[in-house]
C-alpha positions in Angstrom: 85.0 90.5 101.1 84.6 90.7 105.0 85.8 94.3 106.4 88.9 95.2 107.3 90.0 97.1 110.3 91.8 100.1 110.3 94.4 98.9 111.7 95.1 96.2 109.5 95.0 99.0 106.4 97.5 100.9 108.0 100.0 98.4 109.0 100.1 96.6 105.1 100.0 100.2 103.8 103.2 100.8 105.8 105.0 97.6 104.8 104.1 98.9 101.5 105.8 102.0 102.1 108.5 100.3 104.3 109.9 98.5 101.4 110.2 101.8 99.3 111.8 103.1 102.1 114.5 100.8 102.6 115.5 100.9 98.9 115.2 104.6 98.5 117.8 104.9 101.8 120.3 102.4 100.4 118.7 99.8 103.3 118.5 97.5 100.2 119.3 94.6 102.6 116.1 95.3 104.8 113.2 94.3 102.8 114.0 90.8 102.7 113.0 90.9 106.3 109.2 91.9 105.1 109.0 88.9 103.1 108.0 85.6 104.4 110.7 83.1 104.5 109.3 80.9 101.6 107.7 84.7 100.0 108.4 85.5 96.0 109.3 88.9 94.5 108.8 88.9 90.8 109.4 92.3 88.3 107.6 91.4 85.0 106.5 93.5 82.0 102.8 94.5 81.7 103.2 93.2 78.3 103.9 89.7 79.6 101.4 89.8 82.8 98.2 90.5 80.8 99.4 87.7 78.0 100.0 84.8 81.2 103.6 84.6 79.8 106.2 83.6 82.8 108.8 85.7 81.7 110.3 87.7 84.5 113.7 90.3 85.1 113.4 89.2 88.7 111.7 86.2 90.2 113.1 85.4 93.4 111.6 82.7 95.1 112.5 83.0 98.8 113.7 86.1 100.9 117.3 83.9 100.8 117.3 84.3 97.2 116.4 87.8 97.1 119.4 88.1 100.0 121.5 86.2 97.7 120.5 88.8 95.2 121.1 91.8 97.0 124.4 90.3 98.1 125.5 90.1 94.3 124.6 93.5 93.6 126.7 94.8 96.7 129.8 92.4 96.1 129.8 92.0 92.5 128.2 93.6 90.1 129.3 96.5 88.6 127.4 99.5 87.6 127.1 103.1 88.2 126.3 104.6 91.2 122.4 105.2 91.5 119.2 106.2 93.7 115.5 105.5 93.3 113.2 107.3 94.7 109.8 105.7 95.3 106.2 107.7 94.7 103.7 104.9 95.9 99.6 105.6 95.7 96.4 103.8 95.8 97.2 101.4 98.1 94.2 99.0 98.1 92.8 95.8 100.0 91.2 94.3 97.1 90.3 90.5 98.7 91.0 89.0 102.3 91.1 85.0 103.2 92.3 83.5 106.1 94.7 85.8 107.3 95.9 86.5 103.6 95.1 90.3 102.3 95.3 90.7 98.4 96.7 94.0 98.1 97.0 96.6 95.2 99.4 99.7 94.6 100.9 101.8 92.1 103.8 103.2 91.8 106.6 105.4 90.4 110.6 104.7 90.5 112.6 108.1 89.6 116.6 107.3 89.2 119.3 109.3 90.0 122.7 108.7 88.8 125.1 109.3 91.3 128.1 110.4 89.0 126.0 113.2 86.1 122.8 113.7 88.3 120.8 112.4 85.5 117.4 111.7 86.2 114.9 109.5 85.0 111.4 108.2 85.6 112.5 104.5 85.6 109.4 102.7 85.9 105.7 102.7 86.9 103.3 100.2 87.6 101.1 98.3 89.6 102.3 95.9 92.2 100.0 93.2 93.1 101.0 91.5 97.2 99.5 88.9 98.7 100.2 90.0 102.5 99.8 87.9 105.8 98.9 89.2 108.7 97.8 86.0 110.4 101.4 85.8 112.4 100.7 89.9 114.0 102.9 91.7 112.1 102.0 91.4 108.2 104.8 90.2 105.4 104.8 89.6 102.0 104.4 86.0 100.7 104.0 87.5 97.0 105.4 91.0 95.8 105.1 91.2 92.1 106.1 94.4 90.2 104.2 94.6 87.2 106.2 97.8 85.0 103.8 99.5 82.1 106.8 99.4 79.3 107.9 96.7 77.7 111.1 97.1 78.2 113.7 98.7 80.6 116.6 101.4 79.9 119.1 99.6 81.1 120.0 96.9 83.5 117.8 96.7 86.7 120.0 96.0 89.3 118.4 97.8 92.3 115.2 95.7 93.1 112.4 97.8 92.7 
């Protein structure tokens, strides 16, 4: 893998952190914007990643769909008020190719019910990017959430 700069660490590992940010502030709306236009999010199981099975409880396929999405979950949906709080570590550069970076974190997604102030560790994971930085500033063309459990609490309407 040829070297990476510095530079180029830092500014994936803040659009890493960027899009934790955003949802964590209620900015939900924002991290479309880090995906390319054509980019895909997908939340799968762990249990379904290592078996190559496509089932997904998000695959977006375009930052419009994911708009779409987040639109639906603002307008429509109904659910109790909730927070997520973000704990993100080991952010890694694990490949590089033409102005694509193949990137690896783990995280942690605490929720916070608005109404009770129940809180629970929601999910954890691995999220596996595939980041460009040929066009200066770098944006996801792939974010995929990979969560350890098989199955979630209850709906997952926030994306993660």
């Amino acid at each position: 893998m040829p070297l990476i700069s510095e530079q180029h660490f830092r500014s994936v590992e803040n659009l890493v952190f960027e899009w934790a940010r955003a949802i964590d502030e209620n900015r939900v709306e924002a991290i479309c914007e880090l995906l390319v236009p054509q980019g895909r999010y997908t939340v799968t199981s762990r249990f379904n990643s290592d078996r190559g099975l496509p089932m997904a409880i998000i695959d977006c396929h375009s930052a419009a769909q994911l708009r779409d999405r987040i639109k639906s979950m603002r307008l429509a949906n109904v659910y109790e008020p909730q927070h997520y709080r973000h704990l993100i570590s080991g952010v890694q550069i694990v490949a590089a190719e033409h102005g694509l970076l193949e990137v690896r974190s783990n995280f942690v997604v605490v929720r916070t019910l608005e109404l009770d102030g129940d809180i629970k560790l929601f999910a954890s994971g691995q999220c596996q990017d595939r980041v460009d930085i040929s066009q200066g500033e770098p944006r996801f063309v792939q974010r995929r959430f990979i969560y350890d459990s098989r199955a979630v609490e209850t709906l997952m309407i926030i994306p993660l």
